[in-house]
C-alpha positions as CSV (number, residue, x, y, z in Angstrom):
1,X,0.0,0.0,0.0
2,X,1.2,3.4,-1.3
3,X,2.5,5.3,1.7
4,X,1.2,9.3,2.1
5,X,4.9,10.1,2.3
6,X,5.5,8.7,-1.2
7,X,4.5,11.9,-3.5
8,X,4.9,15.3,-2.6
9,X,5.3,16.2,1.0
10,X,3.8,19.8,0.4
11,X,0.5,18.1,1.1
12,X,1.4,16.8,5.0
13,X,-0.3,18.5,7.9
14,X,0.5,17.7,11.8
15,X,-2.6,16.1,14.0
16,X,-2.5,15.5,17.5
17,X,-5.5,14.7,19.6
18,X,-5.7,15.2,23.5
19,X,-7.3,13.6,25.9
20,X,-7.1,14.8,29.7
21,X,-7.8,13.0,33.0
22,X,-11.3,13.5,33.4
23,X,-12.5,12.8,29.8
24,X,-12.2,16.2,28.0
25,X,-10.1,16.5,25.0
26,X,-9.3,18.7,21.6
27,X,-8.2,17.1,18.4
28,X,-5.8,20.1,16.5
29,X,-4.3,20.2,13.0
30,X,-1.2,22.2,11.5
31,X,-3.1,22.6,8.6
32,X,-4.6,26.1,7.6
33,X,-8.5,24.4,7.7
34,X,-10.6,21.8,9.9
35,X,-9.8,18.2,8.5
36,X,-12.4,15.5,9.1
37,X,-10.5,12.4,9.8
38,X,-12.0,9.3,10.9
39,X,-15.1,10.5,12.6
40,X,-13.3,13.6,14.1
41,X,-12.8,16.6,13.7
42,X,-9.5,18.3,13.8
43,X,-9.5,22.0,14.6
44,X,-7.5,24.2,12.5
45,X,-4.5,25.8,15.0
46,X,-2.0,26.5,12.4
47,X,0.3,28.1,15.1
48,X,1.1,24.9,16.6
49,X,3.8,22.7,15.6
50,X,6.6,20.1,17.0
51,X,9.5,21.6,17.9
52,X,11.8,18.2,17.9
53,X,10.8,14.8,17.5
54,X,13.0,11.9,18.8
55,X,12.2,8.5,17.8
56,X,14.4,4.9,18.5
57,X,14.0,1.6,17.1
58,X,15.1,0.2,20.2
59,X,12.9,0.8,24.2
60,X,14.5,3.9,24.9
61,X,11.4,6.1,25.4
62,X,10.5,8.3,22.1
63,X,10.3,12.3,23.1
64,X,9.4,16.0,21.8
65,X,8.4,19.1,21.9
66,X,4.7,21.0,21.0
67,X,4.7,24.8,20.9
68,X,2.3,27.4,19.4
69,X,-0.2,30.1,20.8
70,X,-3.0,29.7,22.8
71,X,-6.1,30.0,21.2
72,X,-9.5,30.7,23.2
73,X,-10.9,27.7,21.2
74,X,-8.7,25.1,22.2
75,X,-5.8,26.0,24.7
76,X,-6.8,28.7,27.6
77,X,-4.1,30.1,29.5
78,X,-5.9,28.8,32.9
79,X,-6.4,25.4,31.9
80,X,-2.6,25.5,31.2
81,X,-1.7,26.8,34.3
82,X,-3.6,25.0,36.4
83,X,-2.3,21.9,35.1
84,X,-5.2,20.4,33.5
85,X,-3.4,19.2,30.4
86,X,-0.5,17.8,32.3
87,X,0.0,14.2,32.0
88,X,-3.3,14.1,29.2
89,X,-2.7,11.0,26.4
90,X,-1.2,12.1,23.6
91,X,-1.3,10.5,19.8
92,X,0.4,12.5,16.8
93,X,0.1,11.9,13.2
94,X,1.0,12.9,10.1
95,X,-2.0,12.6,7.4
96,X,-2.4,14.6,4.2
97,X,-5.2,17.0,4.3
98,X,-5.9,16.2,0.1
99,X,-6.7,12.5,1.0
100,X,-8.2,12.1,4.3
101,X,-9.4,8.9,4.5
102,X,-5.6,7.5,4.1
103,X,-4.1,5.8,6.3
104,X,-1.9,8.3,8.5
105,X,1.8,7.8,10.1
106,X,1.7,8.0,13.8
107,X,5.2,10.1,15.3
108,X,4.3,10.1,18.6
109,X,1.9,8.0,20.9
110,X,2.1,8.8,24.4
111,X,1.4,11.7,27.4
112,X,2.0,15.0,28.1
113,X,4.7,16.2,30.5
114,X,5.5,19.5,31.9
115,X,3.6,22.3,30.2
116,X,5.1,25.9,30.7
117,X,3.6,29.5,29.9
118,X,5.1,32.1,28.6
119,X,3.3,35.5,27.5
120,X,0.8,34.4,24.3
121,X,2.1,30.9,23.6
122,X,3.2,27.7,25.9
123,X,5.6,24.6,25.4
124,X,4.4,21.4,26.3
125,X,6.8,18.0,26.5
126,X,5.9,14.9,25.0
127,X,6.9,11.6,26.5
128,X,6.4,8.2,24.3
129,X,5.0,5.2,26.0
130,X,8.2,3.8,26.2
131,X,9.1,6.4,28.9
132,X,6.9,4.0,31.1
133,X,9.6,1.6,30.8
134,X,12.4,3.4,32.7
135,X,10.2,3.0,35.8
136,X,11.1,0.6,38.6
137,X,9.8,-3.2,37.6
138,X,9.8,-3.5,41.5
139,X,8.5,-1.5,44.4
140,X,10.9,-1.2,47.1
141,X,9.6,-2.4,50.4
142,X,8.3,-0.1,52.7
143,X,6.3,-0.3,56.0
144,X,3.9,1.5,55.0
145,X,1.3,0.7,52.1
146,X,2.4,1.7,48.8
147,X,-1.8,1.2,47.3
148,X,-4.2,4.0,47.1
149,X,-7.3,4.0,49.0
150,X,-9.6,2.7,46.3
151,X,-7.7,1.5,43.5
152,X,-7.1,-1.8,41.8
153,X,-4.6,-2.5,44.6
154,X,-6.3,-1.6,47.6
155,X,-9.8,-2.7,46.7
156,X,-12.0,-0.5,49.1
157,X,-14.7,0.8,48.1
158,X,-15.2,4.1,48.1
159,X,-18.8,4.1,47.8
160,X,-20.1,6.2,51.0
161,X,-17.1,7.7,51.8
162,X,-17.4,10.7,49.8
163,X,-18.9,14.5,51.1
164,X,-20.2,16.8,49.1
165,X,-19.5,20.4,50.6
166,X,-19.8,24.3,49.6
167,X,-16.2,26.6,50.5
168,X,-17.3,29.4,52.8
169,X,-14.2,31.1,52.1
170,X,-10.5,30.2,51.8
171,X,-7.3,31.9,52.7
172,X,-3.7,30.4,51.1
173,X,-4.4,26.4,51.0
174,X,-6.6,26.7,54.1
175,X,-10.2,26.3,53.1
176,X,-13.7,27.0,55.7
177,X,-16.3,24.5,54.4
178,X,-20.2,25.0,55.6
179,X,-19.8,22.1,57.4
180,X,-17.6,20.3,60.3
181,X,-15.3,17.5,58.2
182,X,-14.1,14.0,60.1
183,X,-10.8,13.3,60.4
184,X,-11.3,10.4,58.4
185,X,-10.8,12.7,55.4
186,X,-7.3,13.3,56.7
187,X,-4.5,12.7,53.6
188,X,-7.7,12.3,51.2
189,X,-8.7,13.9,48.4
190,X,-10.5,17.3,47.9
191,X,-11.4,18.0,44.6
192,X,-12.8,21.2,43.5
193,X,-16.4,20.4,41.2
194,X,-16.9,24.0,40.2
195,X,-15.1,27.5,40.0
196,X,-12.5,28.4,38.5
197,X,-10.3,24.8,39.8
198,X,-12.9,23.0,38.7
199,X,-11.3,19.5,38.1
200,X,-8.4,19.8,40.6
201,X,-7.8,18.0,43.3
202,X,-5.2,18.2,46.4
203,X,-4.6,16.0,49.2
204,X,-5.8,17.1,52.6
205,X,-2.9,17.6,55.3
206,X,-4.8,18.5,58.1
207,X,-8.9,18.5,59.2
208,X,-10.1,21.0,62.1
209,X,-13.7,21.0,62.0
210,X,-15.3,23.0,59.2
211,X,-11.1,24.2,58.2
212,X,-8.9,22.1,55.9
213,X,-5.9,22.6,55.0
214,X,-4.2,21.5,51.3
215,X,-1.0,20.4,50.6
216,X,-1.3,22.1,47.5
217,X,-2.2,25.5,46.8
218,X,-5.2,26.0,44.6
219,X,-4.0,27.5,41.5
220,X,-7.1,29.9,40.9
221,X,-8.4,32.4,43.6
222,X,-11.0,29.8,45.0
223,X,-14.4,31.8,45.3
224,X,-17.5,31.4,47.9
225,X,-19.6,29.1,47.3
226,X,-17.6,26.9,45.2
227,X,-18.7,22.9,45.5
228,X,-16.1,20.6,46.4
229,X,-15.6,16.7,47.3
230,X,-14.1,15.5,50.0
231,X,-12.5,11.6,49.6
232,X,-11.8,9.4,52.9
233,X,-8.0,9.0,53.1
234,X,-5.6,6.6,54.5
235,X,-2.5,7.3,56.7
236,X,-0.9,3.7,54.9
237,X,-0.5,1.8,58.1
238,X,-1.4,-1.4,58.9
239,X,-3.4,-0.9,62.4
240,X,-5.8,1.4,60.0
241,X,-5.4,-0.9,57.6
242,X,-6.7,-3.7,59.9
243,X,-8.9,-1.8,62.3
244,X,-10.9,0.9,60.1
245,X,-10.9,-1.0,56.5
246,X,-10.4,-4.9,57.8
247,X,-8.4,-4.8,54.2
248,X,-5.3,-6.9,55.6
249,X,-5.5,-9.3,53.0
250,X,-4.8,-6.2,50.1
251,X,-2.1,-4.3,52.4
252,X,1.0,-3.6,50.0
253,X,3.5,-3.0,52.4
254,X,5.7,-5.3,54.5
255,X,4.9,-3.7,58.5
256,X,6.6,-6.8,60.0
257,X,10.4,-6.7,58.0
258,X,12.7,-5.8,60.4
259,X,14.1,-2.8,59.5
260,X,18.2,-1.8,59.0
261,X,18.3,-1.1,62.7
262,X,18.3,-4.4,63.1
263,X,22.1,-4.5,61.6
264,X,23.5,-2.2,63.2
265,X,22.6,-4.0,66.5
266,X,25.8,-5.3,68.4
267,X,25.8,-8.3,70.9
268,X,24.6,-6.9,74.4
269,X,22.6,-4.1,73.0
């Protein structure tokens, strides 16, 4: 089969389509107009292009570079900022905007990595799926759980340990809910469902009856009367683990290894 790449090359227009965390995405093209391609629609943002694109035959992890404006129609400045786009799915083609319907060469396939701002336009790095590779095989042993409450590890379920609340106001990463929190949402999850955040999420440090305190700092001013969720946490050790969840069986962590204290011990200590 005749390859796209074959005739001329003045025909060839970059397409990347996006896909973030929680399910929104934009499909873009180099090209100057909108190209239908397979059932989607790629929106024109001519100003966007790949900087560099690194590619090995071997499992070293492919790599690049996107740059271009930001467009009110596909890249805001706060989404940017705030970090929605960081870490979104990534697949870039090349397909000629003549023809359609043929089959298209795939650069890239992979996620987003840091994304960084400057004054009308932004850089964002591309990782291959490679770049999975070059983590650990094996988690190092801990004391401590190395699972998330809830996930395919842990195996809680997280239905019922959820609250829905309203921010009263909010000062730094210190938030005043309408209502008292428990401290079993200590080293949860708050995620913000509306307002300018809305979509971010930071881990709770600390719980003081209707206060809470972030270990991250929201972004966006966070304004009253903005929804958030709060999500049961876990300190990670295995008392909780056995008393408050009864989850032994799925702890990931070794509580009972003796530790390196245990070398250094001498005879009579």
């Amino acid at each position: 089969m005749a390859s796209i790449t074959d005739g001329p090359l003045t025909s060839l227009a970059f397409c990347w389509r996006i896909e973030r965390g929680d399910g929104a995405g934009i499909a873009l093209t180099s090209c100057d107009r909108d190209l239908q391609i397979g059932g989607i629609t790629y929106r024109s943002a001519p100003g966007g292009t790949p900087a560099a694109i690194s590619r090995t035959l071997g499992l070293e992890a492919d790599s690049g570079e996107i740059a271009g404006a930001i467009t009110a129609d596909s890249l805001s400045e706060a989404d940017l900022v705030t970090g929605r786009w960081n870490r979104a799915s990534l697949a870039l083609d090349i397909a000629d905007w003549r023809k359609p319907d043929a089959p298209r060469i795939r650069l890239l396939g992979g996620e987003i990595g840091e994304v960084s701002v400057e004054g009308d336009g932004f850089s964002a790095e591309l990782r291959g799926a490679a770049s999975r590779l070059s983590r650990a095989p094996c988690p190092s042993t801990s004391s401590e759980c190395r699972a998330s409450l809830g996930d395919k590890q842990c195996r809680i379920d997280l239905a019922g340990r959820t609250m829905r609340t309203t921010v009263l106001s909010s000062n730094g990463n210190l938030l005043t809910l309408d209502r008292p929190a428990e401290e079993r949402f200590l080293f949860g999850r708050l995620r913000f469902l509306s307002g300018a955040n809305c979509g971010i999420a930071s881990v709770v440090l600390g719980v003081n009856g209707d206060e809470v305190s972030l270990r991250d700092r929201p972004a966006q001013p966070v304004a009253a009367g903005s929804v958030v969720e709060l999500r049961e946490g876990c300190d990670k050790r295995f008392e909780t683990c056995v008393s408050r969840f009864q989850n032994a069986a799925n702890f990931r962590g070794e509580p009972h290894l003796p530790g390196t204290d245990l070398l250094t011990r001498y005879p009579g200590a």
